[in-house]
LOMARTOR-101206 format. One record per residue: residue number from 1; residue in three letters; x, y, z negated of N, C-alpha, C in turn. Coordinates in steps of 0.02 Angstrom, whole numbers, plus 32768, in hexadecimal, padded with zeros to 4 digits. Layout:
<atoms>
ATOM   seq   type    n.u    n.v    n.w   ca.u   ca.v   ca.w    c.u    c.v    c.w
ATOM   NUM    ala      X      Y      Z      X      Y      Z      X      Y      Z
...
</atoms>
This chain:
<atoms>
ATOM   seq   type    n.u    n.v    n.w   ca.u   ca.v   ca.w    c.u    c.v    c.w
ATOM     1    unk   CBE2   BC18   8F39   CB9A   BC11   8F35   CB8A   BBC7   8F2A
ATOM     2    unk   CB68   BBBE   8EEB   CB4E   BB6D   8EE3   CB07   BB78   8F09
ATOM     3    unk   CB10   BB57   8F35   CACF   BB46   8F7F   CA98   BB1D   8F41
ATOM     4    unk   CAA6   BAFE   8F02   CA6E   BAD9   8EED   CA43   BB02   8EBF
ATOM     5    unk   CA70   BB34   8EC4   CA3A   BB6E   8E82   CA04   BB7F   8EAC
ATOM     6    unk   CA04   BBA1   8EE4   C9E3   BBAA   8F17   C983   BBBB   8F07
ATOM     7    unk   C972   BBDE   8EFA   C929   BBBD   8F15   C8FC   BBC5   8F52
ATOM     8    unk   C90A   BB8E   8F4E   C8FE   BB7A   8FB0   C8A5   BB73   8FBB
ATOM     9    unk   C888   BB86   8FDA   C854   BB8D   9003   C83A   BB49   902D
ATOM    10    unk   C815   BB2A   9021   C80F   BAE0   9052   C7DF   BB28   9083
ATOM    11    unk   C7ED   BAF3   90C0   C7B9   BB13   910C   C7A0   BAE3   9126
ATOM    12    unk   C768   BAD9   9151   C738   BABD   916E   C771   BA81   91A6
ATOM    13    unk   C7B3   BA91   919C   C7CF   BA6A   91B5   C7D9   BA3B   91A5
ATOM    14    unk   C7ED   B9E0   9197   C807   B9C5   916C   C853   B9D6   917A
ATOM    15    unk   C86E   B9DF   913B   C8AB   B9CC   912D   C8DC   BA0D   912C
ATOM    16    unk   C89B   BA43   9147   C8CE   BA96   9147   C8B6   BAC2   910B
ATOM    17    unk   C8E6   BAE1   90E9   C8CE   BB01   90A7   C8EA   BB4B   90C1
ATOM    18    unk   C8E5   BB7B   909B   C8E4   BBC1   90A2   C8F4   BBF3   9066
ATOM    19    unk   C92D   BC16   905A   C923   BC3E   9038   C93B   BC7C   9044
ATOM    20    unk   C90F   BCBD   9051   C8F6   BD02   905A   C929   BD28   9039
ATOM    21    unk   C952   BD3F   9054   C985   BD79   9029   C967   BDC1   903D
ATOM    22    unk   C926   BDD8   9074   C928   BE0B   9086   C8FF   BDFD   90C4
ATOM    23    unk   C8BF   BE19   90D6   C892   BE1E   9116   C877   BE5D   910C
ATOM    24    unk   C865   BE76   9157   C83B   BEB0   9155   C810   BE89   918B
ATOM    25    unk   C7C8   BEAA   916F   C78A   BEA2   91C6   C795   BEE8   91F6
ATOM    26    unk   C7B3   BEEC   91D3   C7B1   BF45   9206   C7E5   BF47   923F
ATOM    27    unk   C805   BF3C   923F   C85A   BF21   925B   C867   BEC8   9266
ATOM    28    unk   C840   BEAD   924D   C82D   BE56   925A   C880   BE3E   9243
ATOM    29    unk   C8B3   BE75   9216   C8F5   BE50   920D   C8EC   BE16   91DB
ATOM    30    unk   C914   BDE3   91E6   C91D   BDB8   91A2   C953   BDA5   9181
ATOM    31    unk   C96C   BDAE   914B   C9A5   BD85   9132   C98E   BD56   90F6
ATOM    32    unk   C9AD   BD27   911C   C99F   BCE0   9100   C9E3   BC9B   9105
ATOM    33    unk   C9B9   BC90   90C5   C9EB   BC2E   90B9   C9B7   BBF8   90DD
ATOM    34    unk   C9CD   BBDD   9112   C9A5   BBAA   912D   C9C1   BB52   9124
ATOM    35    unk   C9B1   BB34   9102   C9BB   BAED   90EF   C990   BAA9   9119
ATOM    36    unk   C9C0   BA8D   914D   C9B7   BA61   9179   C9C9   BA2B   915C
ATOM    37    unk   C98B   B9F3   914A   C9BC   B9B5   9134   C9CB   B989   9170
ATOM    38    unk   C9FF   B961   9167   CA0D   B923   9195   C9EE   B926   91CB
ATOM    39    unk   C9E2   B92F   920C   C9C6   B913   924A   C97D   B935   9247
ATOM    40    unk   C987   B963   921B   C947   B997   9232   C94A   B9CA   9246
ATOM    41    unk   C917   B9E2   926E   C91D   BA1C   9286   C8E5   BA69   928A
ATOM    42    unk   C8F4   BA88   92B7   C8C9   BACD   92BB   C8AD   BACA   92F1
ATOM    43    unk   C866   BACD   9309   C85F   BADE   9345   C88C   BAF7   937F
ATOM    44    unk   C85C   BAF5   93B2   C887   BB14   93CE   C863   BB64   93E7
ATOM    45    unk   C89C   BB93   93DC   C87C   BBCA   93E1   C8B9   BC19   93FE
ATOM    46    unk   C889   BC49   9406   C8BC   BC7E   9430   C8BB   BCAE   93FE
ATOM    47    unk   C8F5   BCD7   9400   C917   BD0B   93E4   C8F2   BD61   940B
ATOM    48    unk   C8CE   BD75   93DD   C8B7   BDAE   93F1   C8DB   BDED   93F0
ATOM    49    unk   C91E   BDE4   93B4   C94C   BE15   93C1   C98A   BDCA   93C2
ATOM    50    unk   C9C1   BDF8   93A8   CA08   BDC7   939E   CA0E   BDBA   934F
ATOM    51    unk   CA17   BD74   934C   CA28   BD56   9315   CA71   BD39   9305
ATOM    52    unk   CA7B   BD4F   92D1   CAB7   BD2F   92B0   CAC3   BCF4   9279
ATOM    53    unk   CAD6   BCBB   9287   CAE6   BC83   9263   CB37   BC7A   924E
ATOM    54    unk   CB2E   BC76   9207   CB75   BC45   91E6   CB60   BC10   91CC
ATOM    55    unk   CB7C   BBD5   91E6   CB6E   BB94   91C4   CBA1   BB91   9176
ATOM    56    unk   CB6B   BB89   915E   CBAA   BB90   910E   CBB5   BB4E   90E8
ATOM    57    unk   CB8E   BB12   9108   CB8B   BACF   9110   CB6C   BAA4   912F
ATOM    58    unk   CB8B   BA5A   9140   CB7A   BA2C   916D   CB7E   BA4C   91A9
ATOM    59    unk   CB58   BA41   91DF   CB58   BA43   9229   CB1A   BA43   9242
ATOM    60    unk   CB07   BA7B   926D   CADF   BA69   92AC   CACF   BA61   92E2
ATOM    61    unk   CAAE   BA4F   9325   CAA6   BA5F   9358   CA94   BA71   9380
ATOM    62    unk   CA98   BA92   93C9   CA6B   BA96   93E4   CA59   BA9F   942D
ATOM    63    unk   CA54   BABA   9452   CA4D   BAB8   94A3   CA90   BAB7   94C4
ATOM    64    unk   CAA6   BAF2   948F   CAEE   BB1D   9488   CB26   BAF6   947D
ATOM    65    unk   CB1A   BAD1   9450   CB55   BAAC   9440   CB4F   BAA6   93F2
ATOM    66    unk   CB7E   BA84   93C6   CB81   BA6D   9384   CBAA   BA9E   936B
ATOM    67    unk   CB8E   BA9D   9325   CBA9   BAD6   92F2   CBB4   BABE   92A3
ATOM    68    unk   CC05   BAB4   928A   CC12   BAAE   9252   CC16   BAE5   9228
ATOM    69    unk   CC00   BAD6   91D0   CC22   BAF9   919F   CC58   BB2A   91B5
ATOM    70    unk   CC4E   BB90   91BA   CC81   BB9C   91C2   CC8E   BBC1   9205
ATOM    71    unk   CC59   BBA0   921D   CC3F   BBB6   926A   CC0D   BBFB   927B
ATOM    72    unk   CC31   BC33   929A   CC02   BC6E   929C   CBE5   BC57   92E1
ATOM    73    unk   CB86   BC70   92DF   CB7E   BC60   9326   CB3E   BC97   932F
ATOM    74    unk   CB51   BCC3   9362   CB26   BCF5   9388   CAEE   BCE4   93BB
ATOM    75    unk   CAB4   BCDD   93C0   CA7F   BCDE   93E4   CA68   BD14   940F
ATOM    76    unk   CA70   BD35   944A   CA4F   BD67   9462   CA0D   BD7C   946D
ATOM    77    unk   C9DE   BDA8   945A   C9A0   BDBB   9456   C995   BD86   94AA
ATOM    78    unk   C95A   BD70   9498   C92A   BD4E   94CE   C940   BCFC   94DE
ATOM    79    unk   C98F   BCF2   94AD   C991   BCBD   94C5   C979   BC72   949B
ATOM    80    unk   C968   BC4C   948C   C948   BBF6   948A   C988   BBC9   9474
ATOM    81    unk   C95B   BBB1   9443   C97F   BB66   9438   C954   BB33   93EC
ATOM    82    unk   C963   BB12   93DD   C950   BADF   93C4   C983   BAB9   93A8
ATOM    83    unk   C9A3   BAE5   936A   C9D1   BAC7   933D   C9B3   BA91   9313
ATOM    84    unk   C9E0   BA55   92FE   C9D9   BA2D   92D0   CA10   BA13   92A9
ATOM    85    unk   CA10   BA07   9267   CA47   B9E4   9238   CA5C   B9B1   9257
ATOM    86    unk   CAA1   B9AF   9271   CACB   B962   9287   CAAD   B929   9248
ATOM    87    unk   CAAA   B8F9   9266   CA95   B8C6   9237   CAB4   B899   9213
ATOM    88    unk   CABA   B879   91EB   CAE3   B859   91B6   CB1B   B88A   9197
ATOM    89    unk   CB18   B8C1   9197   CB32   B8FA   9162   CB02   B91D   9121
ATOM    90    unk   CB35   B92C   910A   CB0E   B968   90CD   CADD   B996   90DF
ATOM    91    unk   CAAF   B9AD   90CB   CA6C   B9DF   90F4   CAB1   BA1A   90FE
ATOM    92    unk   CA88   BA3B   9133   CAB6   BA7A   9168   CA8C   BAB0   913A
ATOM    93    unk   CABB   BAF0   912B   CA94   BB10   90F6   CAD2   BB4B   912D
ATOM    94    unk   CA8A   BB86   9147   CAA1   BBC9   917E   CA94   BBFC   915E
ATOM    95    unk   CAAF   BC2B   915E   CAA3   BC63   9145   CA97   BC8F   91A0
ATOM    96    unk   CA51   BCA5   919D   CA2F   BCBE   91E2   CA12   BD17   91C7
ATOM    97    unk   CA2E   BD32   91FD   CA1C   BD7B   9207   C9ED   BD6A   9248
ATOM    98    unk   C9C3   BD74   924A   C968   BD77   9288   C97E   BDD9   927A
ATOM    99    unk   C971   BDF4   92BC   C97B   BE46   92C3   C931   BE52   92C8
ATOM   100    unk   C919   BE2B   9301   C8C5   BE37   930E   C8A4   BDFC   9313
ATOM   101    unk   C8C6   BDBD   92DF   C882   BD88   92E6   C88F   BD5E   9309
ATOM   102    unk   C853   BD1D   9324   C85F   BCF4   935F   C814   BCEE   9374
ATOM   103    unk   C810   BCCC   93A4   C7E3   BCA8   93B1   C7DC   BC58   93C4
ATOM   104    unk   C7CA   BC39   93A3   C7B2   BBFF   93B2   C79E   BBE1   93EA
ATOM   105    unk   C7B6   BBB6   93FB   C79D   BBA2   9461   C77B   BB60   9459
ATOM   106    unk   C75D   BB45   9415   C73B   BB05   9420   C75A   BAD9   9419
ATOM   107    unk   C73E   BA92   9417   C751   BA59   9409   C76E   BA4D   93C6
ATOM   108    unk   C779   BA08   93A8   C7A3   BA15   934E   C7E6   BA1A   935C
ATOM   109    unk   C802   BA05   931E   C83B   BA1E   9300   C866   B9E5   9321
ATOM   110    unk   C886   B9F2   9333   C8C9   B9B6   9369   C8DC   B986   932A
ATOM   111    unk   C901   B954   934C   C906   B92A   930D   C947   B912   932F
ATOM   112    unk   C979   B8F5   9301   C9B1   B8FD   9304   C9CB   B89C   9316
</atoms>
């Protein structure tokens, strides 16, 4: 997969882009390419079902601990965090399964 063909989605975030392989509102599932550059991040927010992450480049982090290129990482429904791109690397580009969504808990996007 060339990550630059991509067409990526900018979001209200700086520095996080998005691209949609598949959502329903009915089921709130998502599959998606999420693009973190350098020392930016995602809110911080909770898992309404269980989500699945593969980092397929760079690195991120988060409450949990750090995650390279390569790295499968499971979230359990209800649980929180506030991932961000390790900084002075290549943007962190995840491939994320959301089952039922998140919610948002406030405050911005962590910064790295």
């Amino acid at each position: 997969m060339d990550l630059r063909t991509i067409a990526w989605r900018s979001t209200r975030y700086p520095g996080i882009a998005v691209h949609f392989y598949a959502s329903s509102r009915s089921t709130r599932r998502v599959l998606a390419l999420i693009r973190m550059e350098p020392g930016c991040g995602y809110p911080q927010h909770r898992h309404t079902g269980p989500e699945e992450v593969l980092v397929l480049q760079g690195g991120y982090g988060d409450e949990r601990g750090r995650y390279l290129a390569g790295t499968f990482v499971r979230y359990e429904a209800r649980s929180a965090h506030a991932p961000c791109a390790l900084p002075g690397t290549e943007p962190c580009v995840l491939l994320a399964l959301a089952h039922e969504g998140i919610e948002l808990l406030g405050g911005g996007p962590p910064s790295g």
